[in-house]
NUZAGU-983355 format. One record per atom (N, C-alpha, C): residue number from 1; atom name; x, y, z. Coordinates in pm, whole numbers, always signed. Layout:
N
PT | NUM | CA | X | Y | Z
...
END
This chain:
114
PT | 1 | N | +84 | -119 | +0
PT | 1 | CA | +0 | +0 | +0
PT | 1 | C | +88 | +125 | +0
PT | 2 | N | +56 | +234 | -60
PT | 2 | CA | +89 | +378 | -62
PT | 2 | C | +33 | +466 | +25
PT | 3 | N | +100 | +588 | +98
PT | 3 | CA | +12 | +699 | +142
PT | 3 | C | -128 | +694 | +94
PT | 4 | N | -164 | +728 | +2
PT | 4 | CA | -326 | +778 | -111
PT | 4 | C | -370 | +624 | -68
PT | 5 | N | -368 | +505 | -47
PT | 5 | CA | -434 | +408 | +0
PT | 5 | C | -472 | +445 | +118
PT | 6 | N | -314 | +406 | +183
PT | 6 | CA | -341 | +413 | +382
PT | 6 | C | -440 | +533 | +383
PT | 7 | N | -413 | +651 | +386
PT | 7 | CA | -509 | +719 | +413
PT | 7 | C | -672 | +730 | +364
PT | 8 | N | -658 | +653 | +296
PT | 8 | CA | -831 | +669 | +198
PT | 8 | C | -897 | +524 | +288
PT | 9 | N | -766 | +466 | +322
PT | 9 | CA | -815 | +353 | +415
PT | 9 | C | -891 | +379 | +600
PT | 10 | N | -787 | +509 | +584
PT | 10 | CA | -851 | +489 | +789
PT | 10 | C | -1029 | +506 | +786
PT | 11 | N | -1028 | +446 | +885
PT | 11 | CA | -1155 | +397 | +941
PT | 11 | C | -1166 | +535 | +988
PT | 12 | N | -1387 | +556 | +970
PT | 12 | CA | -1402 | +667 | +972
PT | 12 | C | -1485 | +648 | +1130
PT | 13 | N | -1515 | +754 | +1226
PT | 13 | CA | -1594 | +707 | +1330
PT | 13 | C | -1717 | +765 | +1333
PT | 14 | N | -1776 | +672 | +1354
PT | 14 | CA | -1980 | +648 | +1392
PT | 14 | C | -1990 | +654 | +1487
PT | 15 | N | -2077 | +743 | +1490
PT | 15 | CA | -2178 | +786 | +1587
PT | 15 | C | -2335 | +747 | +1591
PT | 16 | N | -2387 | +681 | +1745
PT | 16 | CA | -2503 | +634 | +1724
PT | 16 | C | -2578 | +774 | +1753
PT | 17 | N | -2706 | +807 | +1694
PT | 17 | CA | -2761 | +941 | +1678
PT | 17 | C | -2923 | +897 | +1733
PT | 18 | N | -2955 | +879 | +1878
PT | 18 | CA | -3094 | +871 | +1909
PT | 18 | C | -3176 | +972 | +1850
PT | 19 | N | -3293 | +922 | +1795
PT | 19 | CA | -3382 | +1016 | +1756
PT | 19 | C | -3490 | +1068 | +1793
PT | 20 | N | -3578 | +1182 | +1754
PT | 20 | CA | -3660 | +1260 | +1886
PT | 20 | C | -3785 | +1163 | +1839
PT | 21 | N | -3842 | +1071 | +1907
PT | 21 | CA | -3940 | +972 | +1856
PT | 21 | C | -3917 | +864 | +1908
PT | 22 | N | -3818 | +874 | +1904
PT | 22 | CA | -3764 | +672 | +1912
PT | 22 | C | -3652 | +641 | +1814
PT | 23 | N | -3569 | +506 | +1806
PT | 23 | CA | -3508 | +444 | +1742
PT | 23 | C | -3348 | +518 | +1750
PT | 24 | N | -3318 | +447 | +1655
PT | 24 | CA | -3155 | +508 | +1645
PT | 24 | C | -3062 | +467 | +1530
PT | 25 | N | -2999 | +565 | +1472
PT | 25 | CA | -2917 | +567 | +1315
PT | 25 | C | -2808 | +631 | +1366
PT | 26 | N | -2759 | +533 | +1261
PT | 26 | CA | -2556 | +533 | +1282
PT | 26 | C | -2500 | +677 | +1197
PT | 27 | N | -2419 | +760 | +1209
PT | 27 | CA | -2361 | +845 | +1137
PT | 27 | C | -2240 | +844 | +1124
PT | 28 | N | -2145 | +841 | +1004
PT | 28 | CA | -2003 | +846 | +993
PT | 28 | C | -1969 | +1011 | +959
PT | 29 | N | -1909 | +1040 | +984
PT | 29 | CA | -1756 | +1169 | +954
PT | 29 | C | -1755 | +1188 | +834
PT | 30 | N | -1750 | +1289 | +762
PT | 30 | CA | -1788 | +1348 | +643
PT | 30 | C | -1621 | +1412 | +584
PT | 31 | N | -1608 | +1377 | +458
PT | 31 | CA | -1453 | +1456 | +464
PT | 31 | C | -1536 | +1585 | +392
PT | 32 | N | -1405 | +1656 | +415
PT | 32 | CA | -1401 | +1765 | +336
PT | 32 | C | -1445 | +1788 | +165
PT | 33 | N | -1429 | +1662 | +77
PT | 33 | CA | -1443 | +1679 | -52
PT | 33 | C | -1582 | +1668 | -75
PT | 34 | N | -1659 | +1536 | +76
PT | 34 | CA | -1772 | +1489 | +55
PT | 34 | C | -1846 | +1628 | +98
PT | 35 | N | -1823 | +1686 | +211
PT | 35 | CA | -1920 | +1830 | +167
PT | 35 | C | -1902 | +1913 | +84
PT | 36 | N | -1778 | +1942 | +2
PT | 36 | CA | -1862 | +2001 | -155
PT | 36 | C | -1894 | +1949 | -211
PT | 37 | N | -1903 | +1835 | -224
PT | 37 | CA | -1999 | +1765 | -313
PT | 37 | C | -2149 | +1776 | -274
PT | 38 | N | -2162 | +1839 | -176
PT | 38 | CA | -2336 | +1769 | -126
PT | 38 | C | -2344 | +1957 | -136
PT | 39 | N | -2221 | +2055 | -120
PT | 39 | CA | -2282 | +2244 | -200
PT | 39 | C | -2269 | +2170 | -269
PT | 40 | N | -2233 | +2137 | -381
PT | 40 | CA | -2219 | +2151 | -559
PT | 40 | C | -2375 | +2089 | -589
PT | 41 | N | -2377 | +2008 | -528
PT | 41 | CA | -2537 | +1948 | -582
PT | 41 | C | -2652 | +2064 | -504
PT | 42 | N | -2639 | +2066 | -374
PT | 42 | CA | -2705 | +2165 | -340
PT | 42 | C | -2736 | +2287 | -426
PT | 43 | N | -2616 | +2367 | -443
PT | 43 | CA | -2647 | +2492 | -540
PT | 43 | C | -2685 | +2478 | -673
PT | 44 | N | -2714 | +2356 | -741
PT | 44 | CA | -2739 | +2365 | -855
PT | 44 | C | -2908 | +2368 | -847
PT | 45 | N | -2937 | +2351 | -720
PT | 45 | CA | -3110 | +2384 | -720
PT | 45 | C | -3161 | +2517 | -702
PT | 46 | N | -3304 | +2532 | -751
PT | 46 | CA | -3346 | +2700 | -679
PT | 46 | C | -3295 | +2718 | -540
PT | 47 | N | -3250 | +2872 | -546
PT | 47 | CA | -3191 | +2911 | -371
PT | 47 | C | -3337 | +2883 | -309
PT | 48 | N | -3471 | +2898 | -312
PT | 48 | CA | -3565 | +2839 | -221
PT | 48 | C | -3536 | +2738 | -167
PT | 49 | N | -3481 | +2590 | -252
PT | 49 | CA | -3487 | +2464 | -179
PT | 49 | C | -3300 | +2402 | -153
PT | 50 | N | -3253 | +2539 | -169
PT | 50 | CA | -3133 | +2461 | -104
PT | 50 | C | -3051 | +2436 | -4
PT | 51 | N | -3173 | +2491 | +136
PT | 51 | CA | -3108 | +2451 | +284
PT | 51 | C | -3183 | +2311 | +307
PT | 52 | N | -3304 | +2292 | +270
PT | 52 | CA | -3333 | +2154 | +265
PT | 52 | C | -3244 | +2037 | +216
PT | 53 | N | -3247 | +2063 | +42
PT | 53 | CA | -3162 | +2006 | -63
PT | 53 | C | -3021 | +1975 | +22
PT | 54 | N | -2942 | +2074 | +92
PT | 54 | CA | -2851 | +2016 | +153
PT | 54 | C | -2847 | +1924 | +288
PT | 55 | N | -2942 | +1952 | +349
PT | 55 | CA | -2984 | +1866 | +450
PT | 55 | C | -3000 | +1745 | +408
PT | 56 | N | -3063 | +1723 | +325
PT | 56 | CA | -3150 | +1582 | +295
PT | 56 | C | -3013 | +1513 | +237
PT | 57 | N | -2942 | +1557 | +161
PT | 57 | CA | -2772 | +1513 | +95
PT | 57 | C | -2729 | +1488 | +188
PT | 58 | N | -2662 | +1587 | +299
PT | 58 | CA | -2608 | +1567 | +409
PT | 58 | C | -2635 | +1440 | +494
PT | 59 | N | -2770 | +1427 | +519
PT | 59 | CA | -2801 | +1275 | +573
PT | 59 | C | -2776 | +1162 | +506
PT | 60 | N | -2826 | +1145 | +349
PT | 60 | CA | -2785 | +1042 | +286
PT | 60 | C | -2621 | +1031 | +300
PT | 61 | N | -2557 | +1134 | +263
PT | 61 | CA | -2357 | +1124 | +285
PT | 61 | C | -2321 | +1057 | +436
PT | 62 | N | -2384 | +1090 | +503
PT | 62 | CA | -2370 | +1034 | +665
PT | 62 | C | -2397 | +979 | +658
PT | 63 | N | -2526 | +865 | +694
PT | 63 | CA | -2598 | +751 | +752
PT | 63 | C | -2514 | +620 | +700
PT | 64 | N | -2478 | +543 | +785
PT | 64 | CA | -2443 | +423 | +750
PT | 64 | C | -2511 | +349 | +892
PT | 65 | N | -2499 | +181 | +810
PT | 65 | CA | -2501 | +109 | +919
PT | 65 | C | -2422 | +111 | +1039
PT | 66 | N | -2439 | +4 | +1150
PT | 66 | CA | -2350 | +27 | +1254
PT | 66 | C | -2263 | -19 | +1244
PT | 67 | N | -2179 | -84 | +1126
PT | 67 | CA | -2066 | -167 | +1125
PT | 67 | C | -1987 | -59 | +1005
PT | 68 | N | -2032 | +73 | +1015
PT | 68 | CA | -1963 | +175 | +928
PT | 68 | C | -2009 | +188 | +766
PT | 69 | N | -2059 | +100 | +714
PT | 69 | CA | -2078 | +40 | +553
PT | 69 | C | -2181 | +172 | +513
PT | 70 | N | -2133 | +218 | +449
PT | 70 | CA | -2253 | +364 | +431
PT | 70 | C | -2403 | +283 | +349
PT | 71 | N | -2493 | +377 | +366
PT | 71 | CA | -2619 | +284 | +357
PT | 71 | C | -2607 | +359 | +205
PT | 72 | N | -2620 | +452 | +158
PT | 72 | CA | -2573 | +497 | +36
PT | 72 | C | -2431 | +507 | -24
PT | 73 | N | -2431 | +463 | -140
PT | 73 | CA | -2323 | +541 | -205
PT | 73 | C | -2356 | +660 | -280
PT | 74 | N | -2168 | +718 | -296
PT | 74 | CA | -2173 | +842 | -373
PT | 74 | C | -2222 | +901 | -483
PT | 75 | N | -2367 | +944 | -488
PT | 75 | CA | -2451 | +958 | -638
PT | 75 | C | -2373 | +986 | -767
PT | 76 | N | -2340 | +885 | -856
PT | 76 | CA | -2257 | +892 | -952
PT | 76 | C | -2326 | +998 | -1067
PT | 77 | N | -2477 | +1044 | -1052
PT | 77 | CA | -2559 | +1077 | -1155
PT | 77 | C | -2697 | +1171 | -1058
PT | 78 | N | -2745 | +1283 | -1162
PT | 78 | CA | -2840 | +1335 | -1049
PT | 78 | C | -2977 | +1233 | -1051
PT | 79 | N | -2977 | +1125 | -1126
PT | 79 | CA | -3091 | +1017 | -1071
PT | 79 | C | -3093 | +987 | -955
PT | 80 | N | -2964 | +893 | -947
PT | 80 | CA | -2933 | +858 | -825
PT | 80 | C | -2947 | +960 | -682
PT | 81 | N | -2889 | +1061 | -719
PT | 81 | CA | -2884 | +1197 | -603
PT | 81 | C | -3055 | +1198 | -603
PT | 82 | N | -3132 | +1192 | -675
PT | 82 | CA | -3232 | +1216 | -681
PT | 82 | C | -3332 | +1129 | -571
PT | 83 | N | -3252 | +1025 | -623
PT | 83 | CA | -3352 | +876 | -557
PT | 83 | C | -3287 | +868 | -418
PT | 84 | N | -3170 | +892 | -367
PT | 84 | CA | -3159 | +904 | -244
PT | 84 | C | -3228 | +1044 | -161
PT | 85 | N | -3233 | +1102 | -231
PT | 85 | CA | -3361 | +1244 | -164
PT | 85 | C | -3417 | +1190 | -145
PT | 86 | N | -3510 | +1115 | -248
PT | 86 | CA | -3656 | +1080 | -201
PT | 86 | C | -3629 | +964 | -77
PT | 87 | N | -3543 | +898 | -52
PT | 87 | CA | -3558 | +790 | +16
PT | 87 | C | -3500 | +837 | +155
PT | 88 | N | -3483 | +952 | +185
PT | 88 | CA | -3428 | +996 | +325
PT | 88 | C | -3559 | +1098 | +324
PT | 89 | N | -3638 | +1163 | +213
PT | 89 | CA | -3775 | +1231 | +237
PT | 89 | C | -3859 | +1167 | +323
PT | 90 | N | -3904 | +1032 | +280
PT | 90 | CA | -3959 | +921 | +306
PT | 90 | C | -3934 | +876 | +435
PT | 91 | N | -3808 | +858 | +459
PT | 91 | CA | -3802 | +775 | +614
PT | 91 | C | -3757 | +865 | +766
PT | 92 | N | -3746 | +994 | +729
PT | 92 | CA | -3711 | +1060 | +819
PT | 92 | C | -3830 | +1217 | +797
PT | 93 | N | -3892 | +1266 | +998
PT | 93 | CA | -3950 | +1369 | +1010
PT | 93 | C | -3800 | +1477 | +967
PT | 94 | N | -3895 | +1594 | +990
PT | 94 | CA | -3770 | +1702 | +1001
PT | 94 | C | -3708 | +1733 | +1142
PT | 95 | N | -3758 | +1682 | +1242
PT | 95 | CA | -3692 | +1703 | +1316
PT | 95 | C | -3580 | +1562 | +1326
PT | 96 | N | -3577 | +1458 | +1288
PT | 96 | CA | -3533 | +1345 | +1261
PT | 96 | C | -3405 | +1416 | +1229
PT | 97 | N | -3418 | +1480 | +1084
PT | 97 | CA | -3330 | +1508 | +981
PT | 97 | C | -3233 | +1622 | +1058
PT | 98 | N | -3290 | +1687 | +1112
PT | 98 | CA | -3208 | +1799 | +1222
PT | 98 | C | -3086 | +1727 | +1299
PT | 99 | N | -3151 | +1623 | +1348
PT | 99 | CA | -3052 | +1566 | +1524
PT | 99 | C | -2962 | +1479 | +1368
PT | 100 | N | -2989 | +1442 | +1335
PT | 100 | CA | -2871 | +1361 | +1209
PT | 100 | C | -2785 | +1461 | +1162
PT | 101 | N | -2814 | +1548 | +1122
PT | 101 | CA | -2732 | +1662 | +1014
PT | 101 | C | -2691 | +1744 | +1132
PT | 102 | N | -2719 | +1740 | +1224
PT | 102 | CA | -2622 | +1796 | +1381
PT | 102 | C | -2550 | +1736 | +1377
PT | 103 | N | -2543 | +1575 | +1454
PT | 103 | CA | -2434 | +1439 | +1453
PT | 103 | C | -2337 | +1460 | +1317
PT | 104 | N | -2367 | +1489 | +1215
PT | 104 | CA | -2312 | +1455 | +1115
PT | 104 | C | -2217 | +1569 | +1053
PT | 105 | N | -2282 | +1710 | +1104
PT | 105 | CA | -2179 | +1831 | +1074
PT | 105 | C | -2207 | +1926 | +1186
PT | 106 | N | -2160 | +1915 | +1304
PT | 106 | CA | -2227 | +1993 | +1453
PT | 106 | C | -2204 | +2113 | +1412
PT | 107 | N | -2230 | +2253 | +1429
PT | 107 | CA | -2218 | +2357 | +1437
PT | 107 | C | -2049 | +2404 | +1513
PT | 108 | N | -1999 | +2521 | +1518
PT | 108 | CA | -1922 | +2559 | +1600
PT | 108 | C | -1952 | +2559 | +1740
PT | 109 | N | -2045 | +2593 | +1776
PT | 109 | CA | -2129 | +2599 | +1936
PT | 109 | C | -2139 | +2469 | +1924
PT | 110 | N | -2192 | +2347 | +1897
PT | 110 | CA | -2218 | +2244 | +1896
PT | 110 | C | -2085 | +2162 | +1969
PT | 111 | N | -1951 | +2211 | +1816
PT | 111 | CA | -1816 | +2130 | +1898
PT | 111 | C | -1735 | +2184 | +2007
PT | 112 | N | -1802 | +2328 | +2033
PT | 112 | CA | -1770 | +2363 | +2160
PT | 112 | C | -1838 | +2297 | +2289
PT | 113 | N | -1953 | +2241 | +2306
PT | 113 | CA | -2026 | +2175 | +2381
PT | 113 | C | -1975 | +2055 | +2417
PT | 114 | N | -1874 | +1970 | +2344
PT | 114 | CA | -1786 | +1817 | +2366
PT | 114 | C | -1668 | +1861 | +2374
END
């Protein structure tokens, strides 16, 4: 293995994320490239829907199972980006989508709080 392996290799860490309702979803660590990718798709929508639009990305880029395995992959196409919207529309309230996309990119006040 090379540097550009080892590093693309380290293990990322999950977080279990109780939700306001019940139940509980795993969240992994987001790099840096993976949130412009989730602006770049974001801004290509009307500015009306793109604090949602990034939310709803943001969760799909996070959520994995508990053994780390992301429950999505990286939308190669805006179908795909498309069809994972709808499928985090679908299974999560908005307040759901809040306590996830906290876990998943905390605020500054947030990582001052840990």
């Amino acid at each position: 293995m090379n540097a550009h392996e080892d590093y693309a290799a380290l293990p990322r860490p999950v977080e279990s994320v109780p939700l306001p309702g019940g139940g509980t979803v795993h969240v992994r660590d987001l790099t840096i490239a993976e949130l412009r990718g989730i602006d770049t798709r974001a801004d290509a929508l009307p500015e009306r829907d793109r604090g949602l639009a990034w939310t709803l990305r943001l969760v799909a880029a996070a959520l994995v199972y508990a053994d780390g395995k992301p429950v999505f992959e990286t939308p190669a196409d805006p179908a795909a980006d498309a069809e994972q919207v709808a499928e985090v529309e679908r299974w999560f309230t908005p307040s759901q989508l809040r306590a996830i996309a906290e876990a998943a990119a905390p605020t500054r006040e947030d990582a001052k709080k840990n």
